[in-house]
LOLOTOR-510736 format. One line per 3 residues: number of its first residue (from 1); for each residue x negated, y negated, z of C-alpha. Coordinates in Angstrom, 1 decimal. Example, Ala and Ser with C-alpha at 12.3 -4.5 7.8 and 13.67 -1.06 7.14 Angstrom:
1 = -12.3 4.5 7.8; -13.7 1.1 7.1
This chain:
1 = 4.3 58.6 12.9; 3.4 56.6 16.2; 3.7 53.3 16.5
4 = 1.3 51.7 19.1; 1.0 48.9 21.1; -2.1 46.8 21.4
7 = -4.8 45.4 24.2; -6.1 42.4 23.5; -9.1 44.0 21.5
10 = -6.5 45.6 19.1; -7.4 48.9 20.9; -4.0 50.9 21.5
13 = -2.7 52.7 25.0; 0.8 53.9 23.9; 2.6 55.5 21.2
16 = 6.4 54.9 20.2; 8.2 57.1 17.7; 8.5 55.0 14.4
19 = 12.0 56.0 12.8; 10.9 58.4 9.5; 12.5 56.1 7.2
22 = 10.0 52.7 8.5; 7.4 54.9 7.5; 8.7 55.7 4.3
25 = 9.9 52.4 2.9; 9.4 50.2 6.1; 13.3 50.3 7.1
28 = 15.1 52.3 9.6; 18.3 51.2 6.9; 19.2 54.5 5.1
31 = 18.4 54.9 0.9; 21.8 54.7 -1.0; 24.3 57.8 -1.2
34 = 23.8 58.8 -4.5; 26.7 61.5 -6.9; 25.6 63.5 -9.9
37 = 28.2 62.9 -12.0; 29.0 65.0 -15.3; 30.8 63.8 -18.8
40 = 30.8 66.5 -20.9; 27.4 66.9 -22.0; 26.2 64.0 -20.5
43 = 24.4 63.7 -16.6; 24.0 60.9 -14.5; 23.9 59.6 -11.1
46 = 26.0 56.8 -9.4; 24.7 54.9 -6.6; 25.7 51.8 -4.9
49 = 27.9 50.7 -7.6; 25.8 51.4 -10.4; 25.2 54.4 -12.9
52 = 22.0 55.4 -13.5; 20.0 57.8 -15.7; 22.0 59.1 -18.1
55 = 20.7 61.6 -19.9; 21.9 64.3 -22.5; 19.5 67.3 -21.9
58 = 16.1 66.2 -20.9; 16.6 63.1 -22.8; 17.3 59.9 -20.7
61 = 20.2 57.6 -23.2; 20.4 54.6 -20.6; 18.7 53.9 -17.9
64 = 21.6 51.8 -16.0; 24.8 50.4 -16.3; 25.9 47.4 -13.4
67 = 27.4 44.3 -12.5; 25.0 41.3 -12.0; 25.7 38.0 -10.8
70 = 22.7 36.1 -10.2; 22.4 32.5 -8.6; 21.2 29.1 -10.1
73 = 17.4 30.0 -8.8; 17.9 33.3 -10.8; 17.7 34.6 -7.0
76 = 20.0 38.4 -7.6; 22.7 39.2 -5.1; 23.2 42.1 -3.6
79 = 26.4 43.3 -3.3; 28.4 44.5 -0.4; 29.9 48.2 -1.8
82 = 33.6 49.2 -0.4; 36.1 51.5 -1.0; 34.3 53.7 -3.4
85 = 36.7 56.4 -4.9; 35.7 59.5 -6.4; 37.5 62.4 -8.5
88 = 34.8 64.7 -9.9; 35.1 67.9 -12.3; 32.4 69.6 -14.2
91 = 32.6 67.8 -17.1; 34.4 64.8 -16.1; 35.2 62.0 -13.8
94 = 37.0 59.3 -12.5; 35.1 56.6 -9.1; 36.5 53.3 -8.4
97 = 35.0 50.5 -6.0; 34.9 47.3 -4.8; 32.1 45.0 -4.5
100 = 31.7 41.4 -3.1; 28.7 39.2 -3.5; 28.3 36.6 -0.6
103 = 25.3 34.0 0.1; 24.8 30.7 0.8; 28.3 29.1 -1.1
106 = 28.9 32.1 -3.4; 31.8 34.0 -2.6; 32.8 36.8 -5.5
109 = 34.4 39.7 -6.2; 34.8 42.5 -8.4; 36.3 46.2 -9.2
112 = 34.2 48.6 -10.7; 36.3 51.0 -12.4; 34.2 54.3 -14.0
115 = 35.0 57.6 -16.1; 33.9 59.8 -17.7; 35.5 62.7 -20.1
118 = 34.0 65.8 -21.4; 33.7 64.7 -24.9; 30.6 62.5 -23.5
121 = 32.3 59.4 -23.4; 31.5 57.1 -20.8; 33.3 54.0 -19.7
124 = 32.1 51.3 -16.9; 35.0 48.5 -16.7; 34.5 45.6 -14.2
127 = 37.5 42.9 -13.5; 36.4 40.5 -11.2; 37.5 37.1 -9.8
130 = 35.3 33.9 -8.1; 36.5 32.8 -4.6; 34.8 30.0 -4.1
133 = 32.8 27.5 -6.5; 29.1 28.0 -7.3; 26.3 27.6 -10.3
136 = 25.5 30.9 -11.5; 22.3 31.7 -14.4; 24.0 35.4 -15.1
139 = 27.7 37.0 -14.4; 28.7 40.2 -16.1; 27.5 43.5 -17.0
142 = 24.1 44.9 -17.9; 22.7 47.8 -19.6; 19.1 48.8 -19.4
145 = 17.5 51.2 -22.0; 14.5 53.4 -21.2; 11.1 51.7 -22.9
148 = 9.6 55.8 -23.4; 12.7 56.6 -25.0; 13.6 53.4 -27.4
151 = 10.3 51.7 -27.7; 9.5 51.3 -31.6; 12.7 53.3 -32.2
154 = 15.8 52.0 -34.6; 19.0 51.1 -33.8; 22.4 49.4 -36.4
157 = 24.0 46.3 -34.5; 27.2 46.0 -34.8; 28.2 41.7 -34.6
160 = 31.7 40.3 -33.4; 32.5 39.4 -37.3; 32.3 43.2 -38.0
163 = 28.6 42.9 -40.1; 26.2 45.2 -39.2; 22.2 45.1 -39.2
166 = 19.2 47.1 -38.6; 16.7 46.4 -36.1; 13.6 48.3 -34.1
169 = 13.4 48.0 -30.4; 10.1 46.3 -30.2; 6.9 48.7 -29.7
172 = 5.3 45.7 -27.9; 6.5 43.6 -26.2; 8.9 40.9 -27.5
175 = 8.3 37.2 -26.6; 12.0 36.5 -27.1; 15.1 38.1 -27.9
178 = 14.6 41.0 -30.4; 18.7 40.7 -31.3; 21.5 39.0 -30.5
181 = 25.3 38.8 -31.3; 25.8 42.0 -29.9; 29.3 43.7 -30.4
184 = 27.9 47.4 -30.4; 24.5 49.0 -30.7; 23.9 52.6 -32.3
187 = 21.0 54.4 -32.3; 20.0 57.9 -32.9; 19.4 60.3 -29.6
190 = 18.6 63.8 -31.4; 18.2 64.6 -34.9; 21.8 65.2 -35.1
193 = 23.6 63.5 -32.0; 23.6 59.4 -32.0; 25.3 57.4 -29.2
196 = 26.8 54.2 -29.5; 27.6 51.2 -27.2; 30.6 49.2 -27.4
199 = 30.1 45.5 -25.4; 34.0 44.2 -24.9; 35.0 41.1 -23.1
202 = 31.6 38.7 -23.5; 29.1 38.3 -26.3; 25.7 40.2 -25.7
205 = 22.3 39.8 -26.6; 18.8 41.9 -25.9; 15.7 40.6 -23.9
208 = 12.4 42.7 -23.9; 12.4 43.1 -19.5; 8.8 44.2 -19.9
211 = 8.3 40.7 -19.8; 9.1 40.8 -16.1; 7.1 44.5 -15.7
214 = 10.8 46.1 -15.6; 11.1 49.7 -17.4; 13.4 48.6 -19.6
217 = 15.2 46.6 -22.4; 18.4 44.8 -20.8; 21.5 44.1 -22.9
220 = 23.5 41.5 -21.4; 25.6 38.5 -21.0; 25.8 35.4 -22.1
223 = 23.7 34.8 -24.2; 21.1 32.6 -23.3; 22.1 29.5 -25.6
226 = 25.5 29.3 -23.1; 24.0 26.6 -21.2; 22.6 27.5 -17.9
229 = 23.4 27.3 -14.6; 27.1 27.2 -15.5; 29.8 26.2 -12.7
232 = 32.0 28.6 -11.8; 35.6 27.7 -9.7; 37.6 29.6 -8.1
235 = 40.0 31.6 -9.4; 37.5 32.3 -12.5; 38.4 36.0 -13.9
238 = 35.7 38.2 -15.1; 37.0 41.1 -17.6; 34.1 43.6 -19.1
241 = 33.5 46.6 -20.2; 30.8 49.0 -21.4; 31.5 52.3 -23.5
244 = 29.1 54.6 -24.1; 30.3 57.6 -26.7; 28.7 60.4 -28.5
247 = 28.7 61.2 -32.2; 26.9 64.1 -34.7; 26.7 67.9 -33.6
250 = 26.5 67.6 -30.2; 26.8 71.5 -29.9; 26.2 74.0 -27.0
253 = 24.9 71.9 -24.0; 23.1 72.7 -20.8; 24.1 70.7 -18.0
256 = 20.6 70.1 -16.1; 21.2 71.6 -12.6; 19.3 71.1 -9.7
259 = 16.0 69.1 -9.9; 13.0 71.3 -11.4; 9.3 71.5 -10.2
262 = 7.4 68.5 -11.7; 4.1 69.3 -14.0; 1.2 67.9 -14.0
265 = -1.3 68.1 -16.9; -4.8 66.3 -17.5; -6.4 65.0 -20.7
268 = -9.9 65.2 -20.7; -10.6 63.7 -24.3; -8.8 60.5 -23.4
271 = -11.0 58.3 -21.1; -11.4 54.6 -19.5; -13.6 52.5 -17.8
274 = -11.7 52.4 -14.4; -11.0 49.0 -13.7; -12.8 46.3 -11.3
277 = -10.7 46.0 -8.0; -10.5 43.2 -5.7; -8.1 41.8 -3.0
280 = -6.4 38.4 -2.4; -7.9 36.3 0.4; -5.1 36.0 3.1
283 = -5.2 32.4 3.8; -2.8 32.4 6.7; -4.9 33.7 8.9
286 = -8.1 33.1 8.8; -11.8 34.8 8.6; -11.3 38.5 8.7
289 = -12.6 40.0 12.2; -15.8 42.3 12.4; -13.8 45.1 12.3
292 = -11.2 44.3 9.4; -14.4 43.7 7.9; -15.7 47.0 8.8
295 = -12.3 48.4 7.1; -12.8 46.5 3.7; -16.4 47.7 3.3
298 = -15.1 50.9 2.5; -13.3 49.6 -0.2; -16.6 48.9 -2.4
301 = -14.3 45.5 -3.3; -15.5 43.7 -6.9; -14.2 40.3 -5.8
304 = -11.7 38.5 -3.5; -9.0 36.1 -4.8; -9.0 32.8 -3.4
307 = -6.0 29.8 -5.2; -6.8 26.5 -4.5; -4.8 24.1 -5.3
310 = -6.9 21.4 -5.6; -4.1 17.8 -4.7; -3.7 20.1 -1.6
313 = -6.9 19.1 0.8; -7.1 22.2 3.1; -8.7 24.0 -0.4
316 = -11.9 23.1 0.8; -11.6 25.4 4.1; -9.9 27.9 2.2
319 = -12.9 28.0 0.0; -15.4 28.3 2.7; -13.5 31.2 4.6
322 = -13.0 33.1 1.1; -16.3 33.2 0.7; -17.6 33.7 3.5
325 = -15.4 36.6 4.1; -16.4 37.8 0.5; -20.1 37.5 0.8
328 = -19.7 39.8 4.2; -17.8 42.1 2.0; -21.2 41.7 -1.0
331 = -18.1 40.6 -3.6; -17.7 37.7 -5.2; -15.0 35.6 -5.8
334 = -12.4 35.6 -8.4; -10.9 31.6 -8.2; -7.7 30.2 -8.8
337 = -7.4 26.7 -9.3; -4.1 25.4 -9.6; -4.4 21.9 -11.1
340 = -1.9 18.9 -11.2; -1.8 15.5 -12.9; -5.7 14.6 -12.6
343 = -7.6 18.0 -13.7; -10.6 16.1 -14.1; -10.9 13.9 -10.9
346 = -9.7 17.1 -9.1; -12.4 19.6 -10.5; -15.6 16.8 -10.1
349 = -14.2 16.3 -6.1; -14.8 20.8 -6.1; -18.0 20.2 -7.3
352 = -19.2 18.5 -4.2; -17.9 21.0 -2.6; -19.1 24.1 -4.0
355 = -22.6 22.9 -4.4; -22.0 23.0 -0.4; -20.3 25.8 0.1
358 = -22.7 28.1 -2.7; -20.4 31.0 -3.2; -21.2 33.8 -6.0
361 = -17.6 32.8 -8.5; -17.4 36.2 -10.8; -14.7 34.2 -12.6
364 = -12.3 30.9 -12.7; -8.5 31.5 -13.2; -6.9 28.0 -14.8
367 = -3.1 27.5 -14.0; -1.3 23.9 -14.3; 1.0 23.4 -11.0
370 = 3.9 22.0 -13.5; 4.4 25.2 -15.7; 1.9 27.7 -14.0
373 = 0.2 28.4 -16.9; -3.1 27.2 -18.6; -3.0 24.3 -20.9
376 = -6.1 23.6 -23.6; -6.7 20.6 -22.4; -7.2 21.7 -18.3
379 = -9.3 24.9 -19.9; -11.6 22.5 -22.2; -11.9 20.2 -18.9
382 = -12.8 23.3 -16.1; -15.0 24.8 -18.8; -17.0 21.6 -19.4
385 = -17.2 20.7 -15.7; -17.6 24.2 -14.1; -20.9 24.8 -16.0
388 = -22.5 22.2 -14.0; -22.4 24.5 -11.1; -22.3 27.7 -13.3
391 = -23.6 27.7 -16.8; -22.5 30.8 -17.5; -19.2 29.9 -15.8
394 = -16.5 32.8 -16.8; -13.4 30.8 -17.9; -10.2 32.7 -17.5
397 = -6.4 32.1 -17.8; -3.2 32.4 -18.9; -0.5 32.3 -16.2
400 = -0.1 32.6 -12.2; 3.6 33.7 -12.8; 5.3 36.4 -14.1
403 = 3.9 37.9 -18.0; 6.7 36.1 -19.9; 5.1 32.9 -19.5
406 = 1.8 34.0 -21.0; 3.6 36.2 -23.6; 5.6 33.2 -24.8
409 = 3.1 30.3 -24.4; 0.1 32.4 -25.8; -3.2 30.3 -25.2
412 = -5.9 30.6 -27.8; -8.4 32.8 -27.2; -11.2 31.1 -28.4
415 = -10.4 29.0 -25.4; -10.7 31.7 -22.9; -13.3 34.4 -21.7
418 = -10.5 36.5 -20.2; -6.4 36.4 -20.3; -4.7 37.4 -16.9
421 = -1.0 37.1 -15.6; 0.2 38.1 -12.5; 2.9 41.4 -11.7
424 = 5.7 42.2 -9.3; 8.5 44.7 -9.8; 11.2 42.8 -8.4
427 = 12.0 39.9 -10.5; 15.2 41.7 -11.4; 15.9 44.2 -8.7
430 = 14.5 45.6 -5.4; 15.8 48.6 -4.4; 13.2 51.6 -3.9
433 = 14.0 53.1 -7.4; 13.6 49.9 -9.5; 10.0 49.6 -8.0
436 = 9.1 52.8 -9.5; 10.9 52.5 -12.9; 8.8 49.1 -13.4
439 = 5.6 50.8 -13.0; 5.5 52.4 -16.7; 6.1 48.5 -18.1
442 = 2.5 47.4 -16.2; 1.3 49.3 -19.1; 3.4 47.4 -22.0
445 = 1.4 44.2 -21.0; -2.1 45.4 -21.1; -1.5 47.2 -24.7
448 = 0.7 44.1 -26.0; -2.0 41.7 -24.8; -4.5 43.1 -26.6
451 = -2.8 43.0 -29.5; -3.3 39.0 -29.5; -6.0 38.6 -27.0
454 = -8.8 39.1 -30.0; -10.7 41.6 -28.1; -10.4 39.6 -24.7
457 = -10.4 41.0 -21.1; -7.5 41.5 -19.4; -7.3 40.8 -16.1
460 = -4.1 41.7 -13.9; -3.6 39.2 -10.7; -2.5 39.7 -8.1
463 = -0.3 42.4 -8.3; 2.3 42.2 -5.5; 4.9 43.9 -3.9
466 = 7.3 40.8 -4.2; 6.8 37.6 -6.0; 4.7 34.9 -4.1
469 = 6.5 31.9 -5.3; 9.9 31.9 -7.7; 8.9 30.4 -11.0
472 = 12.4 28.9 -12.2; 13.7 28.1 -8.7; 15.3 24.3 -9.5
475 = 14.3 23.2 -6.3; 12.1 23.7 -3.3; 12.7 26.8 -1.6
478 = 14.0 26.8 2.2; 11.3 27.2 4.6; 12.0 30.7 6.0
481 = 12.7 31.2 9.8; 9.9 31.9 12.2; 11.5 35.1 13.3
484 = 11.4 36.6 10.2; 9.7 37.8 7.0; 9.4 34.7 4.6
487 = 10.5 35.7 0.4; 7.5 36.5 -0.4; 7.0 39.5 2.4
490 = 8.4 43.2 1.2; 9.3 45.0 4.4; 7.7 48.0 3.0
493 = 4.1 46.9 2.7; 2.6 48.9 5.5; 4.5 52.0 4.7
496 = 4.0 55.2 2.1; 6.4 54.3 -1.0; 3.9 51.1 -0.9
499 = 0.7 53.3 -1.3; 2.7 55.5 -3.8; 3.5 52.4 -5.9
502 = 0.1 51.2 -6.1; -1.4 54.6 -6.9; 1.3 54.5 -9.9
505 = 0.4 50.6 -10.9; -3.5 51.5 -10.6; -3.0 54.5 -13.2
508 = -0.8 52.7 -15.8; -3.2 50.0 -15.7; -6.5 52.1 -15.6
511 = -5.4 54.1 -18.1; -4.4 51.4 -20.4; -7.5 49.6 -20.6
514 = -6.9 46.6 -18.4; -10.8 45.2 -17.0; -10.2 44.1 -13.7
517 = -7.6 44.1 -10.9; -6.6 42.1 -7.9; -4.2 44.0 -5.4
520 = -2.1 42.3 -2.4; -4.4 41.0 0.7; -7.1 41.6 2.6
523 = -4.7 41.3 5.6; -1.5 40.9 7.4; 2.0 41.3 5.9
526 = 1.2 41.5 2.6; -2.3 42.7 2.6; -3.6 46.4 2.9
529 = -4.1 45.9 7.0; -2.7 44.3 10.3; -4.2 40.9 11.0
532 = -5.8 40.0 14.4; -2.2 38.6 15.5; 0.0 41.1 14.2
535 = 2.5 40.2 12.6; 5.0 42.5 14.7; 8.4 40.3 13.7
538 = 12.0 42.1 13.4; 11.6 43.1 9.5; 7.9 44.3 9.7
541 = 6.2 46.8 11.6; 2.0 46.0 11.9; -0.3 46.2 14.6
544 = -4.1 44.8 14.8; -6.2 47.3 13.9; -4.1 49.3 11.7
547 = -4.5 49.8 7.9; -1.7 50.5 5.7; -1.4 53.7 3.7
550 = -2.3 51.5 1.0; -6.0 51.3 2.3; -6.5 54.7 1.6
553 = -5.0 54.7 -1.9; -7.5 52.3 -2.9; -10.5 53.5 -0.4
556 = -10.5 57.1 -2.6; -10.4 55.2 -6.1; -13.3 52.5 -4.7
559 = -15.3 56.1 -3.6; -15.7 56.8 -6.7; -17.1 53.5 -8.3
562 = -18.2 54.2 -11.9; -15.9 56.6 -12.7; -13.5 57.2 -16.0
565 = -9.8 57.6 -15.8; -8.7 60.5 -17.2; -5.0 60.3 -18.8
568 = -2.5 62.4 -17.0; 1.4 63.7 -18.0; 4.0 64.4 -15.6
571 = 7.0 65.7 -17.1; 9.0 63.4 -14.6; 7.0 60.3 -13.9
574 = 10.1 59.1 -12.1; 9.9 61.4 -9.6; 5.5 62.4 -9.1
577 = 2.8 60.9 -11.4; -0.9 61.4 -10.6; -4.2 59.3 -11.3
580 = -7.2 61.5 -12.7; -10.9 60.6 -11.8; -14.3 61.8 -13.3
583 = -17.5 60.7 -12.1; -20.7 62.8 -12.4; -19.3 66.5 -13.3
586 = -16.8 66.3 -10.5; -13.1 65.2 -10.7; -10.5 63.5 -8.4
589 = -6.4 64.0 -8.8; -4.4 61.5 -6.6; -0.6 62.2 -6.5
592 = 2.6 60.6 -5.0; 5.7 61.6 -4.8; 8.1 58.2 -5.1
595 = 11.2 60.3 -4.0; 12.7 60.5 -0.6; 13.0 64.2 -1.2
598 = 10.0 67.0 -1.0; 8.8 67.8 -4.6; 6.7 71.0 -5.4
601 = 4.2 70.5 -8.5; 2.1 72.5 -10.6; -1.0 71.0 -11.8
604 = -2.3 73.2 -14.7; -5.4 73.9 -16.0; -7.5 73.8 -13.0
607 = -9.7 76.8 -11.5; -11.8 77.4 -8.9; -12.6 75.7 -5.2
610 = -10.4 72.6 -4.5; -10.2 70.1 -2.0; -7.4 68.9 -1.0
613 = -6.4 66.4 1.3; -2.9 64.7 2.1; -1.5 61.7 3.2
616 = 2.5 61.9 4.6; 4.8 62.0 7.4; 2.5 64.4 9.7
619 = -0.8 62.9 9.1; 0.0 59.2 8.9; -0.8 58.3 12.2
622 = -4.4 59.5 12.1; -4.6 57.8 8.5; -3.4 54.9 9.7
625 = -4.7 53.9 13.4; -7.8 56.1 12.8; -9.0 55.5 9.4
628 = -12.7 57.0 9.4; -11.3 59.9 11.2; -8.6 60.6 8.6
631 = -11.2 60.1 5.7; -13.5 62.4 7.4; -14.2 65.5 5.1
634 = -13.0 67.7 8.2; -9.7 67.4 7.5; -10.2 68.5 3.9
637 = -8.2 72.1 3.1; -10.4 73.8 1.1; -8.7 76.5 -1.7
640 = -9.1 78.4 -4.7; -7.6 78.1 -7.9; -7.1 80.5 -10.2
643 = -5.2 78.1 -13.7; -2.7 76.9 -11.3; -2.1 74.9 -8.3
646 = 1.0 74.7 -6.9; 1.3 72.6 -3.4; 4.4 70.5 -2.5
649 = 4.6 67.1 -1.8; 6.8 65.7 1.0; 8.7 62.5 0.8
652 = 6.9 59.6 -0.4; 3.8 61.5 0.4; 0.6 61.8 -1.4
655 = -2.1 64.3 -2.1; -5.6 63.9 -3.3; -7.7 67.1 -4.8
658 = -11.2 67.3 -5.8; -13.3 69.9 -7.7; -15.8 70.0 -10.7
661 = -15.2 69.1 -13.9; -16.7 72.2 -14.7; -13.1 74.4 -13.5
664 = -10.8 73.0 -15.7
């Protein structure tokens, strides 16, 4: 890829060689070494202090075993990984490391000690000692189990008074703890092998992390009812560990070797109404230029998000720009009021206003400032006040934060025409992987809402890279520095694990049923192009006139407005999933590959003449700083299929292939 600089017009006059890695995942910082390590029958991979994915056979047992120690915003550390030691044999090993975790006035360190022997047993032990006195929400180890493998399933917990009792991993998702008291957990992984978890040094307990749109269910400690955040001094020792062992007929074993080519199947019996997309209003920066606006029209947008928050005066401009930047675009717009301690004063002051202003709302989104959620009492006030502008106002809410809050303060739905919540993966981690393992959970909260919602729409916004505000920070944030990204900002907006990501969030979603959709920004560092101004700042890379890879993602989903989603199967959705189209006899199959290694894929069942058309490393530039060019039909390979089509996906790249319905 090229990076160019810019005229005054945005037009470019130079290109610069953008490191491969910026274009990947928007850092010229290399991914993680990562080890396949081997315990008998048991695979799994340690990276960066961490083991992840283990798996007996094809079967994944845990997802991840690590060290946490998170501040008194709930703000994670990373850790600074030394002196990692490794001793490796086929079926066994032994890896040692250091880690510190340093920011702001915490100062603590640990040593990760790791084996593994070839009975299957597997042992993660973490001694670590405080060097400095801080509040802390969370200090010790975690475990995460896989949601596709333990949702619904059973498992025997095993207390510290030596009783036992039965429980299910919950099949939706769980408001609140579904166990606590943990001393062990066992739970069945074949029909004749079980594996069991042994929790030493700290009580444990069991949170549902779909709430937070991770992949997972997260066995940690303490428990919640330790009051939290809790001081810690120095000098403060931390002794853990975590045992994971085998019981049953485990029998003959393969040990997986190297990575296999990833299938691809559709379903064409299962269908949905693809969802109604629209972007956030960038409020930042402005009115969108004639040609950003050029760029969005291609996106066929259903609405554009706009959040007021209505003690805050400049709403009123921010209302104005929104929509007149929507009603260029023929959208309308979704609204977000945030309200404070006078709902009713605040809403009859917006009625002057958008009596004004005119715009086309296609729905109000409720939220209190205090606990970002919607309260009966600000949803009876909007409602009765908004259809004075509106009479057949569409009343939405539920919460502007993360899905726990709506999950565990579930409004009524007679009170509401829609529920929505917002999503981001990294609430608990941010590392490239994570991103990807939390797309799967996106899913959880559509089907779990709708088991409550009494046959309510569900409505997902905004969907974001990173969090836009931290909804249990104690305090006011830090303003960030001028010279770089603020919190809110993921470094790897603009580059091709981004568009990956949101082809993988728009196919969970899609395919689960959820009604509308509002992705990211119309513009600038978190939207899906550059801004008129840049931003061109040390963490991010954007120029004026340049759309992300994300652009395109959504442009060939928007081309095909109208369309079903058909359900799709990868057999290793960790690695390439794909999105399935079908709109008048023809069909559309967007994949990605969220690896930072090439993947070859088979997609079965297809025959005849295929289009096919990619988006990675070699065409990016064209994509990206020529956008009609790139989407011009042109550059379309055209082949023919004859059951089976095999093509190979480079890293973090993409590939779109159309045909008719017809050649399946």
């Amino acid at each position: 890829m090229s990076r160019l600089s810019q005229q005054s017009d945005g037009a470019t006059k130079e290109a610069v060689r953008v490191p491969p890695a910026v274009l990947y995942y928007g850092s010229d910082k290399p991914e993680p070494g990562r080890r396949i390590l081997s315990a008998g029958p048991v695979r799994m991979v340690y990276e960066a202090g961490e083991l992840r994915y283990i798996r007996m056979g094809d079967r994944e047992i845990v997802r991840r075993i690590y060290v946490t120690l998170r501040d008194e915003n709930w703000g994670t550390l990373v850790p600074r990984i030394e002196n990692v030691l490794c001793k490796s044999m086929s079926d066994s090993f032994e890896l040692s490391f250091d880690a510190d975790y340093q920011q702001g006035n915490v100062d603590f360190g640990c040593r990760g000690r790791l084996e593994g022997d070839a009975n299957g047993t597997v042992t993660f032990h973490m001694e670590g000692r405080a060097r400095s006195r801080f509040l802390t929400s969370r200090l010790g180890l975690c475990v995460l189990h896989p949601i596709r493998e333990f949702a619904g399933t059973r498992c025997t917990v095993q207390h510290p008074n030596g009783a036992t009792s039965q429980h299910e991993f919950p099949l939706y998702i769980s408001p609140h703890q579904p166990f606590t008291d943990i001393q062990a957990i066992r739970h069945q992984v074949g029909s004749e092998v079980w594996a069991r978890l042994d929790f030493l040094g700290e009580v444990f307990e069991i949170e549902d992390q779909r709430n937070w749109t991770d992949g997972s269910y997260k066995t940690y400690c303490p428990p919640l009812a330790v009051p939290y955040p809790r001081e810690v001094t120095p000098d403060v020792q931390v002794d853990q560990t975590v045992r994971l062992s085998l019981g049953g007929y485990v029998g003959p074993y393969v040990v997986q070797g190297a990575e296999s080519e990833v299938s691809l199947t559709l379903n064409q019996e299962a269908q949905a109404a693809i969802p109604k997309i629209g972007l956030g209003y960038a409020a930042e920066y402005g009115p969108l230029s004639t040609k950003q606006l050029d760029h969005l029209k291609q996106l066929n947008l259903s609405h554009l998000r706009v959040d007021l928050k209505l003690s805050q005066p400049d709403y009123r401009l921010h209302l104005k720009n929104a929509w007149s930047d929507a009603d260029a675009l023929g959208a309308g717009l979704e609204v977000a009021l945030v309200l404070s301690g006078n709902p009713e004063k605040e809403i009859e002051d917006l009625l002057d206003e958008l009596r004004s202003i005119r715009p086309k709302v296609s729905g109000w989104l409720i939220f209190d400032s205090a606990t970002h959620c919607s309260s009966a009492d600000s949803l009876r006030i909007a409602r009765k006040l908004l259809s004075r502008y509106d009479k057949d106002a569409v009343i939405g809410g539920g919460t502007n934060a993360n899905y726990a809050e709506v999950n565990r303060s579930r409004p009524h739905p007679e009170d509401l025409d829609l529920l929505c919540y917002a999503v981001n993966p990294q609430v608990h981690g941010c590392d490239n992987s994570t991103l990807v393992e939390a797309l799967e959970a996106q899913a959880s909260t559509v089907t779990s809402t709708k088991q409550w919602a009494e046959g309510r729409p569900v409505s997902v916004t905004p969907i974001t890279l990173k969090a836009r505000f931290n909804p249990y920070s104690r305090d006011t944030e830090p303003s960030p520095s001028p010279d770089f990204v603020p919190p809110s900002v993921d470094e790897r907006q603009a580059s091709l694990l981004a568009a990956c990501w949101t082809l993988g969030s728009l196919k969970y979603l899609a395919e689960s049923g959820a009604s509308s959709l509002t992705y990211f920004e119309t513009q600038g560092w978190r939207g899906v192009q550059g801004s008129v101004s840049g931003p061109n700042l040390n963490d991010f890379c954007s120029y004026p006139g340049m759309v992300f890879p994300i652009f395109h993602v959504l442009a060939d989903v928007q081309d095909l407005q109208g369309a079903t989603v058909v359900r799709t199967r990868s057999t290793e959705p960790l690695r390439v999933n794909a999105l399935g189209l079908v709109r008048n006899g023809a069909f559309r199959l967007m994949c990605a590959n969220f690896t930072g290694s090439k993947q070859s894929v088979t997609v079965h069942g297809i025959k005849g003449r295929v289009r096919m058309r990619p988006l990675n490393e070699t065409n990016a530039s064209l994509a990206i700083f020529s956008p009609e060019e790139y989407r011009a039909d042109a550059n379309d390979t055209v082949v023919s299929v004859t059951g089976e089509l095999k093509f190979d996906l480079p890293p973090y790249g993409l590939m779109r292939v159309d045909g008719e319905v017809a050649t399946w």
